[in-house]
ROBA-93351 format. One line per field, with one value per residue (C-alpha): residue number from 0; residue in three letters; x, y negated, z negated. Coordinates in Angstrom, 3 decimals, padded with zeros to 6 digits. Layout:
vonu = (NUM;...)
balum = (ala;...)
X = (X;...)
Y = (Y;...)
Z = (Z;...)
END
This chain:
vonu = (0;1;2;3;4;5;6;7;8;9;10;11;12;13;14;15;16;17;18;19;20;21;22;23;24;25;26;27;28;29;30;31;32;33;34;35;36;37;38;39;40;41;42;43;44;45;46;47;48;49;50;51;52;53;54;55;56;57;58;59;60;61;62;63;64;65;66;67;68;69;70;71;72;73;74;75;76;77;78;79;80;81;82;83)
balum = (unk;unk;unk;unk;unk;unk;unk;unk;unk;unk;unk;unk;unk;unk;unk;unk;unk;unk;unk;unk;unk;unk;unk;unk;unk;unk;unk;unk;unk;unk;unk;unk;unk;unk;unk;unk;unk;unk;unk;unk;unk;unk;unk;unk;unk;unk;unk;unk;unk;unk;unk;unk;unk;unk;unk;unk;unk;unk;unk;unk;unk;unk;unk;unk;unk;unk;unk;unk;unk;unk;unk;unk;unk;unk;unk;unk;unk;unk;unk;unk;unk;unk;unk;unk)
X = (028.169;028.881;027.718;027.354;024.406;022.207;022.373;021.482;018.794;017.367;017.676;015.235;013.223;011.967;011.759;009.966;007.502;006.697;005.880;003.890;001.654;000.627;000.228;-002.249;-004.218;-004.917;-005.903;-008.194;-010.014;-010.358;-012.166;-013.640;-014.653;-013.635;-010.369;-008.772;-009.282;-006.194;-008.191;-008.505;-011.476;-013.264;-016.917;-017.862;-015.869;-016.576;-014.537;-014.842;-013.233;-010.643;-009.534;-009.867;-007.631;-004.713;-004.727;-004.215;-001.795;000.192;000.193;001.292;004.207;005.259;005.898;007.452;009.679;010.716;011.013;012.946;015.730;016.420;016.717;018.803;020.916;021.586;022.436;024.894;026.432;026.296;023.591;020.564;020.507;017.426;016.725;017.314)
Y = (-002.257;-005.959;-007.902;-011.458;-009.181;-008.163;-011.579;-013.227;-010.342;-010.346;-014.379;-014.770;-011.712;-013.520;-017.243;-015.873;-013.469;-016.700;-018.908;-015.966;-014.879;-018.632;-019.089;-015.913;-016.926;-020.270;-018.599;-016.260;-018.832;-020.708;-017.743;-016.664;-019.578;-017.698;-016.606;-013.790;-010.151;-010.309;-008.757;-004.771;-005.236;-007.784;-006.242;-009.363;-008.624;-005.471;-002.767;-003.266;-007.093;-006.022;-002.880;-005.821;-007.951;-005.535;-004.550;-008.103;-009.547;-005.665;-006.389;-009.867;-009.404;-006.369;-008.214;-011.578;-009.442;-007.580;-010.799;-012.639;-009.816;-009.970;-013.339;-013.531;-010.387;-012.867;-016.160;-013.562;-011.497;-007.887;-005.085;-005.266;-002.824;-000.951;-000.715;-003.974)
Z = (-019.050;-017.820;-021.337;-019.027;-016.690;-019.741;-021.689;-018.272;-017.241;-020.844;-020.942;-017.807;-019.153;-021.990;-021.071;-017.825;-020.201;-022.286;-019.532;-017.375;-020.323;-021.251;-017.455;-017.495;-020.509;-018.945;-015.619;-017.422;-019.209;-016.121;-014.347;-017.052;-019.028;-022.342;-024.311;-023.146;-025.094;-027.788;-030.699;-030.238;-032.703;-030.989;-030.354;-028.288;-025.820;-023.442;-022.535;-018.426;-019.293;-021.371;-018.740;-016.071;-018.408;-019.128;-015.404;-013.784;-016.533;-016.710;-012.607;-012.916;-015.511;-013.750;-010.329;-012.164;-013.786;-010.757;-008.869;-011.734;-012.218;-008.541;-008.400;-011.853;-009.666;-006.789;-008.904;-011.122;-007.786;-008.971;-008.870;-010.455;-013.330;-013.657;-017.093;-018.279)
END
């Protein structure tokens, strides 16, 4: 296990996660002209909008992610490890 790759993979992980999910609430709000759905107990909000929500943020993180770790891979020189 090469300690520099998981400090740099988990590094970019989480500064990109912060940035992506504040990015996404803003977006949604825009669109939507509301908060997102953060409260599982929230009866104002319908179940159609939060399924709509978790699908285009889960989509979004997922593909940041992906693109962040291979770009972290490429600055760092090695092989991207798959379950960082």
């Amino acid at each position: 296990m090469d300690i520099g790759w998981k400090l740099l993979s988990t590094a970019s992980i989480l500064v990109t996660g912060t940035v992506v999910h504040k990015v996404i609430d803003l977006g949604w709000k825009a669109a939507t002209g509301h908060e997102p759905p953060k409260d599982p107990d929230d009866h104002g909000v319908s179940m159609g909008e939060v399924i709509a929500f978790a699908m285009v943020s889960g989509a979004i993180v997922e593909v940041t992610r992906r693109l962040v770790l291979r770009g972290a891979a490429k600055a760092y020189g090695g092989p991207v490890d798959k379950h960082a």
